[in-house]
C-alpha positions in Angstrom: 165.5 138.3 110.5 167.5 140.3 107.8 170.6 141.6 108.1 170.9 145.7 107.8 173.4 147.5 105.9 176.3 148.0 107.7 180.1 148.7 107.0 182.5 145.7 106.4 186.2 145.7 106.6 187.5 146.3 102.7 189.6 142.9 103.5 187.1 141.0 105.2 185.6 138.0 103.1 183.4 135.2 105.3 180.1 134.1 105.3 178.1 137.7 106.1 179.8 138.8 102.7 179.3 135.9 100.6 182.9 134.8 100.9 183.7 138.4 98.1 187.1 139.2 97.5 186.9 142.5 99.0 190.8 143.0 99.4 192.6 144.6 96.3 196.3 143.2 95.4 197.8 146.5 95.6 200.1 148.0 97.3 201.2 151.7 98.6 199.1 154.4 98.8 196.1 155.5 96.8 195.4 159.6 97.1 197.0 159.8 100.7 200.3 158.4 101.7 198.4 157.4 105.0 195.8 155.2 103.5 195.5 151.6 104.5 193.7 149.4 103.5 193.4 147.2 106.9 191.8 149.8 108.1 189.2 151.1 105.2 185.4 149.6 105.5 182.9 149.0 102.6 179.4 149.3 103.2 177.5 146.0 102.3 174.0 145.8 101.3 171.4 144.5 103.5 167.9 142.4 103.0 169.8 139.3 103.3 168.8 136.8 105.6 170.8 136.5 108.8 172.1 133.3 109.2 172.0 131.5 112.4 173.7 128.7 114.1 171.9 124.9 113.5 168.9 124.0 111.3 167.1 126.1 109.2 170.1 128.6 109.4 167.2 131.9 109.9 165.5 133.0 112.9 161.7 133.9 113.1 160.5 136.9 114.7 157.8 139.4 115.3 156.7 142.9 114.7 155.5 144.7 117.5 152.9 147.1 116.4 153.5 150.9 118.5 150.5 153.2 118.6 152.9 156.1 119.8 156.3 157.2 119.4 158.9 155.9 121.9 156.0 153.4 123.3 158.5 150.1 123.6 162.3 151.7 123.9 164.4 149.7 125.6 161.9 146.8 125.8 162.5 146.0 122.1 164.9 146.7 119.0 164.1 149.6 116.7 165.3 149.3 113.4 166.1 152.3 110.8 162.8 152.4 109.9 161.2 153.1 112.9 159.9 149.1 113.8 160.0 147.3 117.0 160.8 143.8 116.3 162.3 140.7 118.2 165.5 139.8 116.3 168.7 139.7 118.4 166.1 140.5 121.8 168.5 138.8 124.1 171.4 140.8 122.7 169.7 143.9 122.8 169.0 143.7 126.5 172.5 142.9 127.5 174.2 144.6 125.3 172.1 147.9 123.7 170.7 149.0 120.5 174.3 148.7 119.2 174.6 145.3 119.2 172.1 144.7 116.9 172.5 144.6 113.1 169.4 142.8 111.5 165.8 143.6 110.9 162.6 141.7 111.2 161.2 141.4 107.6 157.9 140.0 106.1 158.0 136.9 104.1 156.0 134.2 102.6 154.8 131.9 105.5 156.4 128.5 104.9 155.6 125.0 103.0 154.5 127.3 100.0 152.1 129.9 102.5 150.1 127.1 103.7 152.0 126.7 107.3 150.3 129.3 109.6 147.4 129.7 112.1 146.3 133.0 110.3 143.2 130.8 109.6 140.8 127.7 110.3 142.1 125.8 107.3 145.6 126.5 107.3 145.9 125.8 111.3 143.9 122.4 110.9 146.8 121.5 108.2 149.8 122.6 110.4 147.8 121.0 113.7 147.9 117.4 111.3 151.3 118.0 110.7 152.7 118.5 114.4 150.2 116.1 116.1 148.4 113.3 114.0 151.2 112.0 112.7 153.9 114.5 113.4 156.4 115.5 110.3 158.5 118.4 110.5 157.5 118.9 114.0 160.5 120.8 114.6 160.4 123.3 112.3 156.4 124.0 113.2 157.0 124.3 117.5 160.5 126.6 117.2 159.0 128.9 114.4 155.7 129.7 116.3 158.4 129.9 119.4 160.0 132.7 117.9 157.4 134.2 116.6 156.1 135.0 120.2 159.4 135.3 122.4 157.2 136.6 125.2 155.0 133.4 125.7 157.3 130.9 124.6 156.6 129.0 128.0 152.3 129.1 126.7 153.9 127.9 123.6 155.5 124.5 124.6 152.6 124.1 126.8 150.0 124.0 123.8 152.4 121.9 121.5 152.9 119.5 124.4 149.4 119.2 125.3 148.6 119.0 122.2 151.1 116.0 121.1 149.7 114.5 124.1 146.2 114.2 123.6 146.5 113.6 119.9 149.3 111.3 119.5 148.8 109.5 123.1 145.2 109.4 123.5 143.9 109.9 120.0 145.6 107.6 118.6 145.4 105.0 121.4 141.7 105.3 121.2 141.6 104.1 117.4 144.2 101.2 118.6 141.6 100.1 120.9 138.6 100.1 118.1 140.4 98.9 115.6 142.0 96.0 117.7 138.4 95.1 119.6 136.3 95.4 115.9 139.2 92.9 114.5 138.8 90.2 117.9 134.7 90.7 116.8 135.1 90.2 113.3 137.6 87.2 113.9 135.1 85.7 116.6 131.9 86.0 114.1 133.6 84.3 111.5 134.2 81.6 113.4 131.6 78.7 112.8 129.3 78.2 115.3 129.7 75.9 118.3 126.7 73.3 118.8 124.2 73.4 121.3 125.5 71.4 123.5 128.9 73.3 123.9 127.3 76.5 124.3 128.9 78.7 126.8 126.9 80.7 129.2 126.3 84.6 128.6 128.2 87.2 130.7 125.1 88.6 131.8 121.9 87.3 133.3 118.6 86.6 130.7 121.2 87.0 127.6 119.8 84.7 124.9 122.9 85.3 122.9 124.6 81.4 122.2 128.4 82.8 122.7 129.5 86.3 124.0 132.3 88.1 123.0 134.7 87.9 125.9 137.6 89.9 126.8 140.7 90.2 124.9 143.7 87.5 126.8 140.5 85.9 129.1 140.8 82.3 129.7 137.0 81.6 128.3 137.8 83.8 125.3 140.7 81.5 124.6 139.2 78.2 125.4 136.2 79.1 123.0 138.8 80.0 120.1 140.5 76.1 120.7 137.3 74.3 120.9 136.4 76.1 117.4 139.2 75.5 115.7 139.9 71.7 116.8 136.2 70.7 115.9 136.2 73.0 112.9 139.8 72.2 111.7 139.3 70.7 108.5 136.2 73.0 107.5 136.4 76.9 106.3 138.8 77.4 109.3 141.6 76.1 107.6 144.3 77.9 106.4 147.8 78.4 106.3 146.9 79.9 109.5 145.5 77.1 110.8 148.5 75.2 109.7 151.0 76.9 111.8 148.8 76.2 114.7 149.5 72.8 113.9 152.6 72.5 113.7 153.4 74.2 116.8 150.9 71.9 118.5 152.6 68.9 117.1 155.6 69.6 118.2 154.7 70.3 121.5 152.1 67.6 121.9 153.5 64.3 120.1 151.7 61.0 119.9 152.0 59.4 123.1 150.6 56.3 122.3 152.9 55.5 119.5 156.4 56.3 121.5 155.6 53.5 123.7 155.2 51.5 121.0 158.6 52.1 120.5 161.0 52.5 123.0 164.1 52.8 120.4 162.0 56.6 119.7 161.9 57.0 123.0 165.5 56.5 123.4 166.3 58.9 120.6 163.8 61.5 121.6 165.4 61.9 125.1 168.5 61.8 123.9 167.8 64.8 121.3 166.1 66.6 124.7 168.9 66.7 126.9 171.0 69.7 127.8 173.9 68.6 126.6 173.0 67.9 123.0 171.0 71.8 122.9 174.7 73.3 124.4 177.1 71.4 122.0 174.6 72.8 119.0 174.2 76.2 120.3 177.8 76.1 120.0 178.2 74.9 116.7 175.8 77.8 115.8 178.2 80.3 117.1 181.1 79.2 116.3 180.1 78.7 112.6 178.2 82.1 112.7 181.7 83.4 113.9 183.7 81.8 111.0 180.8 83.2 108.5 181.3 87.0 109.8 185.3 86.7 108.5 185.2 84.9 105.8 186.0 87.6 103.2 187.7 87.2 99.8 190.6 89.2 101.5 190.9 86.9 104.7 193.5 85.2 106.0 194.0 81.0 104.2 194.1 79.8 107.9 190.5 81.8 108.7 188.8 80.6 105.2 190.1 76.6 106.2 188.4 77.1 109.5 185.4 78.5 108.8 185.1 75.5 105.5 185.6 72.9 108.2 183.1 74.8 110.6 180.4 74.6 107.5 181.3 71.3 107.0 180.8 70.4 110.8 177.4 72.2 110.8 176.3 70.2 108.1 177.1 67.2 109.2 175.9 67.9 113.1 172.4 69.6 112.1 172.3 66.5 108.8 172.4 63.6 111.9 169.7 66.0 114.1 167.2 65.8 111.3 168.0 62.1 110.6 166.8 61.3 114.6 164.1 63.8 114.3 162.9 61.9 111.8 163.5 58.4 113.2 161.8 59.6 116.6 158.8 61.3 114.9 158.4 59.6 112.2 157.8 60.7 108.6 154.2 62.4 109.6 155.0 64.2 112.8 158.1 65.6 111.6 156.9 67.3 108.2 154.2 68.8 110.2 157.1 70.8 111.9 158.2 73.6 110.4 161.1 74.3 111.9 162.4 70.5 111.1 161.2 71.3 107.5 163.5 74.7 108.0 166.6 72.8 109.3 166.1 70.1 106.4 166.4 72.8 104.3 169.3 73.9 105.3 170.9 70.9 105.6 170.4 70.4 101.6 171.2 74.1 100.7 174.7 74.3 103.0 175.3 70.9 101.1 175.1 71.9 98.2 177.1 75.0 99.2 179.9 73.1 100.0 179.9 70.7 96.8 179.4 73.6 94.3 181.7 76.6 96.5 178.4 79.1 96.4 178.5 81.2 99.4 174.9 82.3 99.2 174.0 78.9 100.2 176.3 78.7 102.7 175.2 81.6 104.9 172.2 80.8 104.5 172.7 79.0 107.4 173.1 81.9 110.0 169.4 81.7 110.0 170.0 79.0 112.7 170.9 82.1 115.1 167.0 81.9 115.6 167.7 78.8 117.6 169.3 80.4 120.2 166.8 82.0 121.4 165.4 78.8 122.8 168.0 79.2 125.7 165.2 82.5 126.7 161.7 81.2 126.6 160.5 85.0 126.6 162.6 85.1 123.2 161.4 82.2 122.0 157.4 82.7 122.0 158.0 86.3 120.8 159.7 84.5 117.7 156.9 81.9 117.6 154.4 85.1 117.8 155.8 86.4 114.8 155.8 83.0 112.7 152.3 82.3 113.5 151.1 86.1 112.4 153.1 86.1 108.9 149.7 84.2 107.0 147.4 87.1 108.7 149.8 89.7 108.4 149.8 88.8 104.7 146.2 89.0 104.5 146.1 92.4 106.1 149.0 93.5 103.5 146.8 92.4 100.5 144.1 95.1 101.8 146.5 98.0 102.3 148.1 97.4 99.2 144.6 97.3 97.3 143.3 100.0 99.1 146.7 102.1 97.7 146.6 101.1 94.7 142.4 103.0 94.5 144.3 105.7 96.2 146.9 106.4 93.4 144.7 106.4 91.0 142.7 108.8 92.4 145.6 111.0 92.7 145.8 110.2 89.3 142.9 111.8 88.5 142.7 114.1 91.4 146.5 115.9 91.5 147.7 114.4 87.8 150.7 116.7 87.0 149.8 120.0 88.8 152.3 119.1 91.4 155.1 118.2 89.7 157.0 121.6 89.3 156.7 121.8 93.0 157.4 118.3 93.9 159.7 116.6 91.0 160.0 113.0 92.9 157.2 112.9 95.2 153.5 113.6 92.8 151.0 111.7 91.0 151.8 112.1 87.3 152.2 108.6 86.5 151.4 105.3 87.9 154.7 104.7 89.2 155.3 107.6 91.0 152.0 107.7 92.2 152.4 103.9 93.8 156.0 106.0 95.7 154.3 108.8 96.5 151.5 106.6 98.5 154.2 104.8 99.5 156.0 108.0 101.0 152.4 108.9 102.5 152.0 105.4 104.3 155.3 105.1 105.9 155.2 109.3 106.9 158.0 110.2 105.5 158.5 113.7 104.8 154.3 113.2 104.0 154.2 116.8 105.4 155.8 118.2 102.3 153.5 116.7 100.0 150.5 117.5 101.5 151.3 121.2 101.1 152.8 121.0 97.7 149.7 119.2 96.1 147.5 121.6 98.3 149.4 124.5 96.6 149.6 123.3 93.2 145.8 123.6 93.2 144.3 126.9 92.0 140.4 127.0 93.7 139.8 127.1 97.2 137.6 123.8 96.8 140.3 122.5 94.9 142.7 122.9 97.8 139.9 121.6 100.2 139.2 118.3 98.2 142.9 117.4 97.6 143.7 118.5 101.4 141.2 116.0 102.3 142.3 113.5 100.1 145.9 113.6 101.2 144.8 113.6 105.1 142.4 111.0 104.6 145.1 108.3 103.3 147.3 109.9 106.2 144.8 109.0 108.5 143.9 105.4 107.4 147.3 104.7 107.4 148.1 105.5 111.1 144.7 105.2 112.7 143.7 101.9 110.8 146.2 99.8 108.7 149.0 100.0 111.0 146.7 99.2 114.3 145.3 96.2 112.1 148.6 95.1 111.8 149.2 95.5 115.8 145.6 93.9 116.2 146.7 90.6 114.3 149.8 90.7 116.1 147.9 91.4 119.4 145.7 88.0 118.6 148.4 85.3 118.4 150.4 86.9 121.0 150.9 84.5 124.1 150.6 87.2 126.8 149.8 85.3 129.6 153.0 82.6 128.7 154.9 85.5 127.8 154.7 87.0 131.4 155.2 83.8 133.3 158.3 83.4 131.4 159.1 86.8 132.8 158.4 86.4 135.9 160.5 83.2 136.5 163.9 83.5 137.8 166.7 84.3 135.4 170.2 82.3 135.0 171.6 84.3 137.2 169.0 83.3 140.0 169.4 79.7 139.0 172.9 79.5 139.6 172.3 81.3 143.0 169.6 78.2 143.6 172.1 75.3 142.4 175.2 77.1 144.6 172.7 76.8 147.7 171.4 73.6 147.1 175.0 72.1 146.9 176.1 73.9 149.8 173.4 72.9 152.0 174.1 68.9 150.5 177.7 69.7 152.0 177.0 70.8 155.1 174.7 67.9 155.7 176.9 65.4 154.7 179.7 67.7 157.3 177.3 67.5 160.0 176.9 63.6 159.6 180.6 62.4 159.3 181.1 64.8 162.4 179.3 62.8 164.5 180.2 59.4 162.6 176.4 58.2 161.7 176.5 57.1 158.6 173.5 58.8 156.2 174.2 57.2 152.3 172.9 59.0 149.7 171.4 61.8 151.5 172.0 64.1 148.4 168.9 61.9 146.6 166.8 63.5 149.6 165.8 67.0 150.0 169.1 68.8 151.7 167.5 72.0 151.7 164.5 71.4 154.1 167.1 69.0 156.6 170.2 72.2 156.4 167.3 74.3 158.1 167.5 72.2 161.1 171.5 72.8 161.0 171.8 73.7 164.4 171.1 70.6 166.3 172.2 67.2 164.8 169.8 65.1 166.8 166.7 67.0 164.8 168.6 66.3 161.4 168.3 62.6 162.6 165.2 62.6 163.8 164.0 64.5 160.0 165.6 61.8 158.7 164.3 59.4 160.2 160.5 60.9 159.8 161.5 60.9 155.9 162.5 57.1 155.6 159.0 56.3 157.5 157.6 58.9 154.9 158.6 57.0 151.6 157.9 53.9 153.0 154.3 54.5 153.7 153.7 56.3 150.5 155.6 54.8 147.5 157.1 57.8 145.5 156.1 58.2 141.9 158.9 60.3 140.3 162.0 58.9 139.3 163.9 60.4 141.6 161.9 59.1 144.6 161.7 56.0 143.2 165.6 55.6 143.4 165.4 57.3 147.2 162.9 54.4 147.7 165.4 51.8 146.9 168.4 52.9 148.7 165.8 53.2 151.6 
């Protein structure tokens, strides 16, 4: 829509005149002693484009083609030249022809004339842009929207659908490929088990020795340990394969040789209990509080605080480490990585504090990390990510390489035709080529190069070729390296832990527990000294089950009494029985 000429105030000046000086400095009359000049008008020139409220500042429309005089009056606006059009509809219609002052002109269709559906080619471009992987979608649904006023309701229906199945469906489809090749790749690389372990075949007659089982399935996981644990020190291992070991060291230490030494023992329950984990969760926070002020315009009283909170963190996470390594031993406890990690920064916040560098010293806010061991769903997320780093870096060496072929095709391909149209964003060097299939990976603003190296082409096959070459990399980037990236992630994720650790009962739900625990123990205890029998120690029991039978004392008795005949039939095993049994 372009503004028509139309007849300004002589003193008005904003945005519809380009901000001109229109009002002269004189004063008094000129020819007539009646002439003002608040009241004279200018005509201003129109062809300009009407500005509109919010992004892209212009309004699309469409020019209704009339095969008689007089055909669409009143339905649309008609501008001096005898055109219906759409500009300014909903003005028209509550207001009249007079309220209408632009003109629906013909321009260049945008992104250089190659953003349309006037044909196949162009409309499979602008259909990649709004849907594949959309970029610009905005501009793309609201143009085509007011374009065709009348069927703006068939209009967001098509874009919506289309979104849908594309982006949704499409896209989830070459997820699912992608992520089941991967687990088929992984599981034929594997060496083979021996005849003896076979497992059966999912189906009936299958001469197959192993069968690739679903993705999370409790065979498909068993298979993948008994491989790795018999295979561990032959092609399967890798850096990979050492992060599984870690992680099963720590959780799995040797038994045999902690009760060879009950001093370990000592220290290894000691560095397990509640209390220890609190008191360093809170030397986390508190030093990660001190790091967050301490600025070189801080107050001396905050700077002495948050030295002594380094200091203590030191010094607390330095005598961790040492029992770590007195309870594991040397072996056990450099197979840990996160006891290598803490080591580490032990020595680094040390030497932070001895030489003043304050890049060591917040180096140490990595320990955050450790909270997350108060939320087990947090914490095998975080071990989810550590074990995928080796893979993901595997899967990072392939999209970089296939890039690299990709840029300098577009070396070849594109060269320095686009660079007029595109200054920061083409292929006419090695460097810029690398950003530019950078840009393309991560689709940003990709859209706009795609059209200006379709445009800087001059042959239709030309065009063709580097559309397909610019789509292609588009399309490997979304539908493939990306979903190998989720399929790596995917195959170290611990779903099934990660949904138990869900579904258990949150702190909120523990305290609720404990509160009814306690006050079932006290009204027990009540109900005895109420009736002066004496019942020692009947917290060590179960209070829970006995506060069901609350309202008659004689059945608490008798429960108890059932319980002491109970434990003295059947000797307890827990440690916890074990006491009950000796009070008994």
């Amino acid at each position: 829509c372009v503004l028509l000429d139309r007849p300004v105030p002589m003193c008005g000046s904003d945005f519809a005149t380009s901000w001109a000086p229109r009002c002269p400095l004189l004063r008094g009359p000129i020819g007539t002693s009646n002439f003002s000049y608040e009241n004279a008008t200018v005509m201003e020139a129109g062809g300009a484009v009407a500005l509109a409220a919010g992004y892209r500042w212009e309004t699309s429309c469409a020019i209704i083609a009339n095969v008689t005089a007089g055909e669409f009056d009143g339905h649309y606006p008609l501008d001096p030249f005898g055109v219906y059009h759409t500009c300014q509809l909903s003005s028209f219609r509550f207001h009249g022809q007079g309220a209408v002052n632009t003109r629906c002109a013909m321009v260049e269709n945008p992104s250089y004339g190659l953003s349309h559906f006037d044909h196949v080619g162009a409309a499979l471009l602008t259909i990649t842009q709004a849907a594949i992987m959309p970029d610009g979608f905005y501009d793309v649904i609201h143009r085509s929207k007011e374009s065709e006023p009348e069927f703006e309701v068939v209009v967001w229906i098509f874009y919506i659908g289309m979104t849908s199945l594309a982006t949704l469906v499409s896209v989830g489809l070459f997820i699912a490929v992608v992520s089941g090749t991967w687990e088929q790749v992984r599981m034929a690389a594997l060496p083979p088990v021996e005849e003896d372990e076979q497992y059966e075949p999912l189906q009936a007659g299958s001469r197959r020795k192993s069968a690739i089982v679903p993705l999370f399935s409790e065979d498909r996981k068993a298979e993948i340990h008994r491989r790795k644990s018999k295979h561990a020190s032959g092609r399967g291992s890798s850096l990979g394969s050492w992060f599984l070991t870690t992680a099963e060291a720590r959780e799995a230490p040797d038994e045999s040789a902690a009760a060879d030494h009950p001093f370990r023992n000592f220290i290894e329950d000691a560095l397990d209990k509640p209390t220890f984990k609190i008191v360093g969760s809170l030397v986390i926070v508190a030093t990660t509080a001190a790091m967050s002020n301490d600025d070189f315009n801080s107050p001396i009283i905050w700077k002495e605080f948050a030295w002594y909170m380094y200091l203590i963190s030191t010094l607390f996470f330095a005598f961790e480490s040492i029992l770590r390594l007195i309870s594991l031993g040397a072996t056990i406890f450099c197979r840990s990585l996160d006891n290598l990690f803490n080591l580490f920064l032990v020595i680094t916040t040390a030497a932070g504090l001895v030489s003043g560098n304050m890049l060591m010293l917040r180096l140490q806010a990595f320990r955050l990390f450790r909270l997350m061991g108060h939320v087990p769903t947090l914490q095998h997320l975080l071990r989810t990510a550590v074990l995928t780093t080796p893979r993901l870096f595997d899967v990072f060496l392939f999209v970089l390489l296939v890039s690299v072929c990709f840029a300098v095709t577009g070396r070849y391909l594109i060269g320095h035709t686009m660079t007029e149209l595109s200054p920061r964003s083409n292929f006419s060097s090695m460097s810029l080529a690398l950003l530019t299939i950078f840009q393309l990976f991560t689709g940003d603003s990709w859209s706009s190069v795609l059209y200006a190296a379709v445009a800087s082409q001059d042959t239709d096959p030309e065009k063709v070729l580097v559309a397909f070459f610019v789509v292609g990399f588009v399309l490997f980037s979304v539908c493939i390296a990306m979903n190998l990236f989720v399929a790596v992630i995917i195959e170290h994720f611990a779903l099934a832990d990660t949904m138990e650790n869900i579904g258990k009962d949150g702190k909120v739900a523990s305290v609720h527990t404990m509160l009814k625990k306690a006050y079932s123990a006290l009204y027990v205890h009540h109900s005895v000294r109420k009736n002066k029998k004496p019942l020692p120690n009947m917290t060590k029991a179960d209070p829970s089950r006995i506060a069901m039978m609350r309202h008659s004392n004689m059945m608490i008795e008798n429960a108890v009494e059932r319980r002491i005949d109970a434990v003295k039939r059947h000797p307890p095993k827990s440690e916890r029985l074990r006491e009950l049994g000796k009070i008994l």
